[in-house]
C-alpha positions as CSV (number, residue, x, y, z in Angstrom):
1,X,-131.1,36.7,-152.1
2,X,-128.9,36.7,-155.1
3,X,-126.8,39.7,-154.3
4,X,-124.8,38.2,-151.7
5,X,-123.8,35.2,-154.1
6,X,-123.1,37.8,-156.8
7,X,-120.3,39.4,-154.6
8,X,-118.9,36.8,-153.5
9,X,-118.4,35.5,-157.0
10,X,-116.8,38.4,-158.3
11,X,-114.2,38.4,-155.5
12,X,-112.8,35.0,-156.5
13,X,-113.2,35.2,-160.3
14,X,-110.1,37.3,-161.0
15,X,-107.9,34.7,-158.9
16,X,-109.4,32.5,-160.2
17,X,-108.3,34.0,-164.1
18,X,-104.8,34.2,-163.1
19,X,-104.3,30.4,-162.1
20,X,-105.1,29.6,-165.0
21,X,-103.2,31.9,-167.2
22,X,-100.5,31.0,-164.6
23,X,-100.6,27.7,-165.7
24,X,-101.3,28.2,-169.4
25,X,-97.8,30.2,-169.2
26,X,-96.1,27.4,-167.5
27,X,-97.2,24.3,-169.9
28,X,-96.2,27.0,-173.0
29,X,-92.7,27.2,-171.2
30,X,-92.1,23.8,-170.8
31,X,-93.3,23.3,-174.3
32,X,-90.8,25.5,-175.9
33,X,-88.0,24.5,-173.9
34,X,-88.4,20.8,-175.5
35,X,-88.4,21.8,-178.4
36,X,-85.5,24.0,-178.2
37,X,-83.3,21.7,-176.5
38,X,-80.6,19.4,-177.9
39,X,-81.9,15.7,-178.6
40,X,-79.5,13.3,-179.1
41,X,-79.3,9.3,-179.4
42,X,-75.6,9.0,-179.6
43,X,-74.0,7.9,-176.3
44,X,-70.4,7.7,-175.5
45,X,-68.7,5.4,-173.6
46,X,-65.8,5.2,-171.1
47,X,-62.3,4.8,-172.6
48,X,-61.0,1.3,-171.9
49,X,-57.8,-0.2,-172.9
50,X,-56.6,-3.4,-173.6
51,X,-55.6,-6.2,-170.7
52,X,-52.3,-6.2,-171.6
53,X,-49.3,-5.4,-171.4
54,X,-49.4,-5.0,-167.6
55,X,-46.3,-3.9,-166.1
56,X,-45.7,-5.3,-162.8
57,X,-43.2,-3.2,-160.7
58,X,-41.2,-3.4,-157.5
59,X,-43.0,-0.6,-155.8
60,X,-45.7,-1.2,-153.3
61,X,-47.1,2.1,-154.6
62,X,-48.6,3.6,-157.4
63,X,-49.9,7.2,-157.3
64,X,-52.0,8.9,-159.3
65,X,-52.2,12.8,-158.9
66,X,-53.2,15.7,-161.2
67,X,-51.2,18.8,-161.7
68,X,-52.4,22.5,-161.7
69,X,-53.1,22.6,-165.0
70,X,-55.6,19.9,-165.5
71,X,-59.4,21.7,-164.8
72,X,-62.8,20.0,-165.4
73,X,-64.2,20.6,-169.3
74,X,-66.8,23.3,-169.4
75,X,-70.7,22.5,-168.7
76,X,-70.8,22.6,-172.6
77,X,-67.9,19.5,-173.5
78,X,-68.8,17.7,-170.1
79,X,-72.3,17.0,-171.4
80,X,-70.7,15.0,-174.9
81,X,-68.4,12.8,-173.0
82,X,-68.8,10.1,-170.7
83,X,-66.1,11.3,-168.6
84,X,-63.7,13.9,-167.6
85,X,-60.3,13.2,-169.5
86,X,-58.4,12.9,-166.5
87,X,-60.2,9.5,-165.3
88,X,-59.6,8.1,-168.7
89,X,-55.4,8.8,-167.8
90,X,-56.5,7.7,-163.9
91,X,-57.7,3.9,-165.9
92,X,-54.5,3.8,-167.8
93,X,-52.8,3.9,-164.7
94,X,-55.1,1.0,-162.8
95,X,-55.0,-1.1,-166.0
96,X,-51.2,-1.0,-167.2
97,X,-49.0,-0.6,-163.4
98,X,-49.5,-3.4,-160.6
99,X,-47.6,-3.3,-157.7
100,X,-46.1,-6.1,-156.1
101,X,-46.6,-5.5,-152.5
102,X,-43.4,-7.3,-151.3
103,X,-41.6,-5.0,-152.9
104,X,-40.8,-1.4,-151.7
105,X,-41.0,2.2,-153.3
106,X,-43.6,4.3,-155.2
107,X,-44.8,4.8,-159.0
108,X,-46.4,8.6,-159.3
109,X,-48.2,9.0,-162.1
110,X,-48.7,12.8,-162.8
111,X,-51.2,13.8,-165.0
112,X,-50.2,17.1,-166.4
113,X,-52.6,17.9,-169.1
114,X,-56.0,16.5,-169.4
115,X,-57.8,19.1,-171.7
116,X,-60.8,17.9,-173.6
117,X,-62.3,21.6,-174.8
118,X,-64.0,23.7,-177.7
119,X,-63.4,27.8,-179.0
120,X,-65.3,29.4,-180.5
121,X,-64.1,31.0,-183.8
122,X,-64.9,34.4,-185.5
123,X,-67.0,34.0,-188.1
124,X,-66.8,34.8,-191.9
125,X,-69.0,38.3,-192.4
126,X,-70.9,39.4,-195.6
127,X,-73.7,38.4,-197.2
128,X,-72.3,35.1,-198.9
129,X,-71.3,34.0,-195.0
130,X,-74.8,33.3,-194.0
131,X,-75.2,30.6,-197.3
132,X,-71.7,28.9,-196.3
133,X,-70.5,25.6,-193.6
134,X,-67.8,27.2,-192.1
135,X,-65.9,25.7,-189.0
136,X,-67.8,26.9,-185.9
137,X,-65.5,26.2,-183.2
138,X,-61.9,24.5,-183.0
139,X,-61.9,21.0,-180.8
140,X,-59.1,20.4,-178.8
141,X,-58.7,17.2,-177.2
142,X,-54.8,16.9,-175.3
143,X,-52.9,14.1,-172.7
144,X,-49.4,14.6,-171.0
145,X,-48.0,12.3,-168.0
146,X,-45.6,12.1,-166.2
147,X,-44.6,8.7,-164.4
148,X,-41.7,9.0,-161.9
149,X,-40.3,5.8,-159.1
150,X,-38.7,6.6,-156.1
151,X,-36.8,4.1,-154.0
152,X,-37.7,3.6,-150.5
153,X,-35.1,6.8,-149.2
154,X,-37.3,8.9,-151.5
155,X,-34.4,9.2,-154.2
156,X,-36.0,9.2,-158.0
157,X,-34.7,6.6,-160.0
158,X,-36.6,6.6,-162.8
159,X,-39.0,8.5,-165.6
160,X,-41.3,8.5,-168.1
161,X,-43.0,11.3,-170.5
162,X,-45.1,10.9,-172.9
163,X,-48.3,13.3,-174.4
164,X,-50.5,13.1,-177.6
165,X,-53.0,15.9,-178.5
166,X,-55.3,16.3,-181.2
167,X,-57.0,19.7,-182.8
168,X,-59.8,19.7,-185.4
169,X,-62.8,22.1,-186.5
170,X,-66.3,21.5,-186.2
171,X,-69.0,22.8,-188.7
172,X,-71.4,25.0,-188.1
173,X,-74.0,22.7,-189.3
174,X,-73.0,20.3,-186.9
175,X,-75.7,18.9,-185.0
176,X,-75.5,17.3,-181.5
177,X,-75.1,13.3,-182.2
178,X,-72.5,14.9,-184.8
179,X,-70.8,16.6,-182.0
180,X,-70.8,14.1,-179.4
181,X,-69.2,11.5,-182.1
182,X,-66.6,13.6,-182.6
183,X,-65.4,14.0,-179.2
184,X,-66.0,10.9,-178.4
185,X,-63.6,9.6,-181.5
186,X,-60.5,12.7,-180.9
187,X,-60.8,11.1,-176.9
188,X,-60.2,7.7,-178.2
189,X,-57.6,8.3,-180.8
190,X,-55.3,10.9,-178.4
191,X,-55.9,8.3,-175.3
192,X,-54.1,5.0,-177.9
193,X,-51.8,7.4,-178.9
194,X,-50.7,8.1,-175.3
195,X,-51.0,4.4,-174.6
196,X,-49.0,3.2,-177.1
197,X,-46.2,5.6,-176.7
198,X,-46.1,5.1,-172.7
199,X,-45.8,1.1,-173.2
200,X,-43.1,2.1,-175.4
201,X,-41.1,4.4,-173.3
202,X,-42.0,2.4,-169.9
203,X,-39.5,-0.6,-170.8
204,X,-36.5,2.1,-170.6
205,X,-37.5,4.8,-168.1
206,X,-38.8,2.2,-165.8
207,X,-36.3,-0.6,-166.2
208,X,-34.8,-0.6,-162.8
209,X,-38.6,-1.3,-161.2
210,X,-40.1,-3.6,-164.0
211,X,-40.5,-7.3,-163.4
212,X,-39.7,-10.2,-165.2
213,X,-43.0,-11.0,-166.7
């Protein structure tokens, strides 16, 4: 009588085997994977500016657009920022320019550069290089815009230009709150820098749109 139950064990023991090693390999997967990948507590935030100066212009209109030369960071910079340069530029635009609707004509603000990236550099060789912090990569962090008004016939009657940009190294022993801070602070500094040098070209380029205020 035991014969039957005998067979029929031995036909679902080795499936039985590779679930579980299945499952084993799995759960050791996982396990490595959390281990091995970046932890980090520092989180940066959007880049805001101040409320004012606002400048209010006769243009029922304002335009923001990117140019061919502004791409997405890399899967690599997009995970240490909060958000893509180019919608930091896109909030200087909504905070600073308000249209006044009874006027008529049209503010284009062109973002040509937008770059918030990281290269790799060659490293050091020799036996000493291995016991040394040298710079791992080279941290480029770059604005330009371009704000143009047309009247209403489509003729341009003013412009502005202005960029900042911002290059620095990072160490090899950098780890990843150390690399996320410094993005996060080159983003900043290059986006007051633009800021402060658009509000002080806007007064001239712009003068035959701005308002009274």
């Amino acid at each position: 009588m035991m014969q039957p139950l005998m067979r029929f064990s031995a036909k679902i023991l080795p499936e039985y085997q590779v679930k579980r090693r299945g499952v084993l390999v799995a759960s050791i997967a996982l396990a490595l994977t959390a281990c091995t990948a970046p932890v980090a507590s520092y989180q940066p935030g959007i880049v805001t500016f101040a409320e004012n100066p606002v400048w209010t212009v006769s243009a029922d209109q304002i335009v923001t657009k990117e140019g061919p030369g502004v791409t997405p960071p890399d899967s690599a910079v997009a995970i240490r920022i909060a958000e893509p340069p180019s919608a930091t530029v896109r909030r200087w635009a909504a905070t600073r320019l308000r249209p006044d609707a009874a006027s008529r004509g049209t503010i284009t603000v062109l973002i040509e550069r937008a770059e918030a990236s990281e290269k790799f550099v060659q490293k050091p060789k020799g036996v000493t290089a291995a016991f040394t912090d040298n710079a791992e990569a080279e941290v480029t962090v770059a604005l330009a815009v371009v704000i143009t008004a047309t009247d209403p016939s489509g003729a341009r009657t003013g412009e502005v230009r202005a960029d900042a940009s911002l290059i620095s190294t990072r160490k090899e022993s950098a780890d990843e709150d150390e690399k996320r801070k410094q993005l996060d602070r080159m983003l900043r500094d290059v986006a007051a820098r633009l800021d402060a040098e658009l509000n002080n070209r806007i007064p001239n380029g712009l003068a035959p749109f701005l308002q009274q205020r």
